[in-house]
Each structure stands twice: as structure tokens, then as C-alpha cells.
N, C-alpha and C positions, 0 to 999 in steps of 0.2 A: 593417693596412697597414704596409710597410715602407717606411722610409726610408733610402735607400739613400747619404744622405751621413753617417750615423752604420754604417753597415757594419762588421763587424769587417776589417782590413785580412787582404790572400791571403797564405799564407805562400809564397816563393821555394822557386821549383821548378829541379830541375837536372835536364836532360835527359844522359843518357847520351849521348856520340854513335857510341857501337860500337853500335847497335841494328841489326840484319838486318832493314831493311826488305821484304825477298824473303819473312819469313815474317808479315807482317803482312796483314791483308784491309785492302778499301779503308776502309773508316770506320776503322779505327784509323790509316791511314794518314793520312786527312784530320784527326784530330784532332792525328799529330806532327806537321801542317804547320800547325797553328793554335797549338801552342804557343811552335814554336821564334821563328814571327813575332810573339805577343804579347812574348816578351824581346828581341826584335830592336829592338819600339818602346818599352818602358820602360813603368811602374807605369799602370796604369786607374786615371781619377782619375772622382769619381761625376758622376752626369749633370748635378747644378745646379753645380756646383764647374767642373766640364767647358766648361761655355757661359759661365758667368763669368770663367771666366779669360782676358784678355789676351795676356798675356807672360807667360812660363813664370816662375815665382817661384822665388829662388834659397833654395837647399835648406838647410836651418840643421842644424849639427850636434846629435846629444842627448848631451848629458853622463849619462856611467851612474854614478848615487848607489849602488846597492844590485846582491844578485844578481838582484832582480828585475825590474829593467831590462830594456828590451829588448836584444838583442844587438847587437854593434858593427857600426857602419855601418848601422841602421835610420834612418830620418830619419821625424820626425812630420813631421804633416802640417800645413799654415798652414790653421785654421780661424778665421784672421781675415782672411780675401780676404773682398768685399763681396758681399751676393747682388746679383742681377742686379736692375738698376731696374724699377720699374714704372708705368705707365704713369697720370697722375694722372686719376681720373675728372670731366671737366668737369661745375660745378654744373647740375643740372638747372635749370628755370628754375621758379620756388616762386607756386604759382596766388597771386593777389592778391587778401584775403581782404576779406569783402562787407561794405560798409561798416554800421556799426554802428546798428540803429535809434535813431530818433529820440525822447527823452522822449514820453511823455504826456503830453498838456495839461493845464496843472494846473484844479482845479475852483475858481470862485469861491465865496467865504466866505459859506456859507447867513446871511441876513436874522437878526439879533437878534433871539428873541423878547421881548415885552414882560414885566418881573417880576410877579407879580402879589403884592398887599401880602399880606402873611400876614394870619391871620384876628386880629382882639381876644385872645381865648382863648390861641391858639399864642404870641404875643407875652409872653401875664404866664407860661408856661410856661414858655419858651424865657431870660427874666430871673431867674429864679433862682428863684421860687420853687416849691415841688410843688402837684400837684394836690391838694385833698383829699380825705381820704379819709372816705368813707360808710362801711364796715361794716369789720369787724374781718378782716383778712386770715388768721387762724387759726380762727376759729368762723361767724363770717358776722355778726357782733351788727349789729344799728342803732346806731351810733356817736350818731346822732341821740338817741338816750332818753338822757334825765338818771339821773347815777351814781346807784345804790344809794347812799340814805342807812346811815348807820351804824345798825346795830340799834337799836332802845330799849330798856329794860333788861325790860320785860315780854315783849317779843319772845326777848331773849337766854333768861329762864326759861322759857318757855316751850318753847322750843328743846332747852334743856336735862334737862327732865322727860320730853322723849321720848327721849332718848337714853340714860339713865339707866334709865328703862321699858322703853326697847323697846316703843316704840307710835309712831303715825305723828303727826305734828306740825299741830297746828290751827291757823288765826290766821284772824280774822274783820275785817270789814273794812266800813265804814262809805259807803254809794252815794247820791249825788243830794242832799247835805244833810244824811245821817244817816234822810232816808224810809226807805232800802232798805241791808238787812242779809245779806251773803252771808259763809258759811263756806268754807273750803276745807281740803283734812287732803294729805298727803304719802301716798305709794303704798307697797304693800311690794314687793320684787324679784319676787313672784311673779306679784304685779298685773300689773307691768310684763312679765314674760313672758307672760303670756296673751296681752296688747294685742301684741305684735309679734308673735305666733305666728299670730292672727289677722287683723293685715294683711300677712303674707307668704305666708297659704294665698291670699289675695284675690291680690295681685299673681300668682302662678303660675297663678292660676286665668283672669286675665286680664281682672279688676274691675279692677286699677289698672295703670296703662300707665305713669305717668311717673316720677321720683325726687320731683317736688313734690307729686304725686296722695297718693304713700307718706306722706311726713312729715305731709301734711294731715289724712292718716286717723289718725296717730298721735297727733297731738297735738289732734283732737277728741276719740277715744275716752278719752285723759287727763284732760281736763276734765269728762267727763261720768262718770269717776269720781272725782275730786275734789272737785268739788262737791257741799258733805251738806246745806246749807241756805241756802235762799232766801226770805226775806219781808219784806213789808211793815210799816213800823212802825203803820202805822194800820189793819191788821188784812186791807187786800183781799185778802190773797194769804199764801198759808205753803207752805212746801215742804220737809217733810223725807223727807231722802233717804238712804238705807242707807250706811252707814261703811265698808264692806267689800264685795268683790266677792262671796264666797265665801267658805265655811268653810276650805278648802282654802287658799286662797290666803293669808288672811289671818285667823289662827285668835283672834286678839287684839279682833275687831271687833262690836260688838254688835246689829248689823242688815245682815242682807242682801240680795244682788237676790233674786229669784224668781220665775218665770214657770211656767205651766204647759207649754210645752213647752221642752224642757233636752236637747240634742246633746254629751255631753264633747267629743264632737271636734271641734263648731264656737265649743259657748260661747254665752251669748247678748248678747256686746255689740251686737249689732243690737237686739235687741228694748230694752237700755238705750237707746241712740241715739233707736228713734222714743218711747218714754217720755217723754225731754228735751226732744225736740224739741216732742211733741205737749201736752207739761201745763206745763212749766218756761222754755224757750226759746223763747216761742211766735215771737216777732219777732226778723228782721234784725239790730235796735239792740241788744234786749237779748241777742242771743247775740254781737255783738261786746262791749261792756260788760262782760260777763262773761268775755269771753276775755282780756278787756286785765288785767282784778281779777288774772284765774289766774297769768296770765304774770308778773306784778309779785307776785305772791307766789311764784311759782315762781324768781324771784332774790334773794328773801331768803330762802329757805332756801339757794340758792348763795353769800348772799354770810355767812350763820351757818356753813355748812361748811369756809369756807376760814377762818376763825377758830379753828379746831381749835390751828392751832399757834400761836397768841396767849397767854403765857403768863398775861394779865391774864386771859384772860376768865371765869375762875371767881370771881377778886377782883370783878372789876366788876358779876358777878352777887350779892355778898353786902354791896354797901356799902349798899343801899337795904333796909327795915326792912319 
């Protein structure tokens, strides 16, 4: 779109006036009669300029600075005449905006319930002091059994002669008064591999279901190879029982199991099992009694093992004569 009050201005025309109008057709005619009246009324001034103007604005001269100036007697034009006003748009009238709802009701303050006293228990907890503690949080032990006394010195040689040997370690043990006499001897690693070879074919086989089913079975079959003898001191009863599982296992041993019928690949600690149970362990009592003898000498040889790094303990084994 043009704008037609930035136009470039016309340049001055000079009409001849010896023109022979007699050889002119009519349209050129019409056009001399349109120019010589455009200079008759003087400069076209643009259409918004035009309607804003008043009174005719008096013409300022231009001073020519340079050659490139316009020529003498051009007059610029006043582009500072006002544009025409315009006509102020009356405020519309602005809707009246809907009044603001109202809060929500507030809720009243649900009923206190009652405190109720904490229990005895939570109280001596919650004062400072801890709970205690039943069994060892690294092994599982009965905190309740009384420590492992310190070896005696026949215990310590004794301890010692197997390790030196290379044989499994005996210690006998005195039941009911000194009536009743059981032995018990320490396992070799091969022992020990059988016993768990044989309750983890049971477990996959799906004889034992649980993780306590497992350890149960392990730590019977333990016993019923540890234990070499059981009798009475007043003759009712004697029970000796083989020092070793197997020649294999335990080639240092001087009596073995043996059954007439023999699986390598089951073993026969079942057939050991109903043996003990049916000639040796016949009751309840005494096969806990016996388990408890086992277990209590099964931590004094833990509690001889961790004496290793004691540098006494070979002095303390030589002061008595």
C-alpha cells in the first residue's frame, strides 16, 4: 500500500504555448486542458494534508547548503501541520463482575480422643534402657548358658595330643552322679562331608521341607557319630560304639559302622540312626541328656580352638608334672 503523503513531490512542467492544437485528436486535447488548469491552481497537496489544512500555510524558504540541494525556488513542504482529529471512542460500559463466592463453612474440631496409657513394657523401653537380648545376633547362641569355663589342664593335653597326632579329640564325661559314663571324640572333615551330602540329597528329595528340619537332621546325625561309648558304672548297660564312620573317611579310626547292606551313594547313616536309637537312645530323656553332654563338649573344643593364638597355652600345658 502506498502512502500517498510521503510521495515523492511532481517535477514542474512547462507547457509550450505555440502547440497547434488543430493537429491534436481529442484525448490529447483533453489532457492539454488538464494540465495548463493544474498550473493555473498551483502544487497538489496529498489527500490527508489536503482535508487538514485550514488556511493555506505560508511557504518557508529552503536555504541551498550544497549542489545537492534542490533547486532555487522549491519550497519543502510543512510536515508539521496537525493530522486531522479523531473522534474519541466513548467507554463501552464494562459487565459488573459476579460477586465472589462465599468461604466454606469451616468444620468443627473432631472430639479428643482418649490417650491411652502405654503398656509397663513400652515404658521401661521408652526410659532408657534396651531390651535384652536372648541370643547372639551373629550366630544365634543361647545367651542364657553359662560361659565356657576355662579349659583344665587335662583337657588342654588332651586337646593338644590330637592336634599334634592328627587324630580326633576324646573327652569323657561323668552323668547322674558319676553312675553313667559317656564318651565323645570330634569328627574328621570327611565325616562332616558325608553328614551334609546326605541331608541335602534328603532336602531335594523333599524328606526335609524346612531350614530347622535341616539343621535338626544335621546335628543328630553328628551326635550319633560322636558318640563311641555309653555305660553304666554298675554294669546294666555298655555300649561301644565304632570310632569312625568309614575307612574312607577317617582312615586313623579303629572300628567301624557296617551293615550288610551298603549304597556309596546313600551311605548308611540311616541304618546308624535306627541302631542308636533302637539299642543306645532308647528314651526321650536320655537322648536329650545326651545331646546336652554333646553340645557342651562341642564348645569346649570351640572354646580350645580359639586359644590357638594364646601364646601361653603350650607353657600352661607344661607347668603340671
Amino acid at each position: 500500500m502506498v502512502d500517498d503523503n510521503y510521495k515523492a513531490d511532481k517535477p514542474d512542467l512547462e507547457i509550450n504555448p505555440n502547440i497547434d492544437e488543430s493537429k491534436l485528436s481529442d484525448d490529447e486535447k483533453d489532457m492539454l486542458a488538464g494540465l495548463r488548469e493544474g498550473q493555473s491552481s498551483g502544487p497538489e497537496l496529498p489527500p490527508a494534508l489536503a482535508d487538514a489544512q485550514l488556511d493555506p500555510a505560508p511557504q518557508e524558504r529552503v536555504t541551498v547548503l550544497d549542489a545537492d540541494s534542490p533547486p532555487p525556488g522549491k519550497v519543502a513542504e510543512n510536515i508539521s501541520a496537525p493530522f486531522p482529529s479523531q473522534e474519541k471512542m466513548s467507554p463501552s460500559a464494562v459487565e459488573e463482575a459476579p460477586p465472589a463466592p462465599e468461604p466454606p463453612p469451616t468444620l468443627e474440631d473432631p472430639p479428643k480422643l482418649e490417650e491411652e496409657e502405654p503398656e509397663e513394657e513400652e515404658e521401661k523401653l521408652s526410659s532408657g534402657f534396651e531390651a535384652p537380648m536372648d541370643n547372639c545376633p551373629h550366630c544365634g547362641w543361647d545367651l542364657s548358658l553359662q560361659t565356657v569355663a576355662e579349659p583344665e589342664h587335662d583337657e588342654k593335653m588332651g586337646f593338644l595330643h590330637s592336634v599334634l597326632g592328627q587324630k580326633t579329640f576324646i573327652q569323657e564325661y561323668s552323668l547322674f552322679g558319676g553312675k553313667v559314663i559317656a564318651r565323645f571324640r570330634t569328627l574328621t572333615t570327611k565325616e562332616m562331608d558325608v553328614i551334609y551330602n546326605y541331608v541335602f540329597q534328603q532336602r531335594e528329595s523333599g524328606d526335609i521341607s524346612t531350614i530347622q528340619d535341616y539343621w535338626e537332621k544335621v546335628n543328630r546325625y553328628r551326635l550319633y557319630l560322636q558318640i563311641i561309648y555309653l555305660a553304666a558304672t554298675d554294669g546294666s548297660f555298655t555300649h561301644q560304639l565304632p570310632d569312625a564312620y568309614s575307612k574312607e573317611s577317617n582312615p586313623h579310626g579303629t572300628d567301624f559302622w557296617q551293615f550288610p547292606a551298603y549304597d556309596p551313594e546313600v551311605g548308611y547313616l540311616d541304618q546308624i540312626e535306627d541302631k542308636i536309637l533302637k539299642d543306645v537312645l532308647r528314651t526321650e530323656s536320655i537322648q536329650r541328656t545326651i545331646s546336652t553332654y554333646c553340645a557342651r563338649f562341642n564348645r569346649l573344643v570351640s572354646k580350645l580352638e580359639v586359644m590357638i593364638d594364646n601364646p601361653d597355652f603350650w607353657k600352661e600345658t607344661e607347668q603340671q608334672s
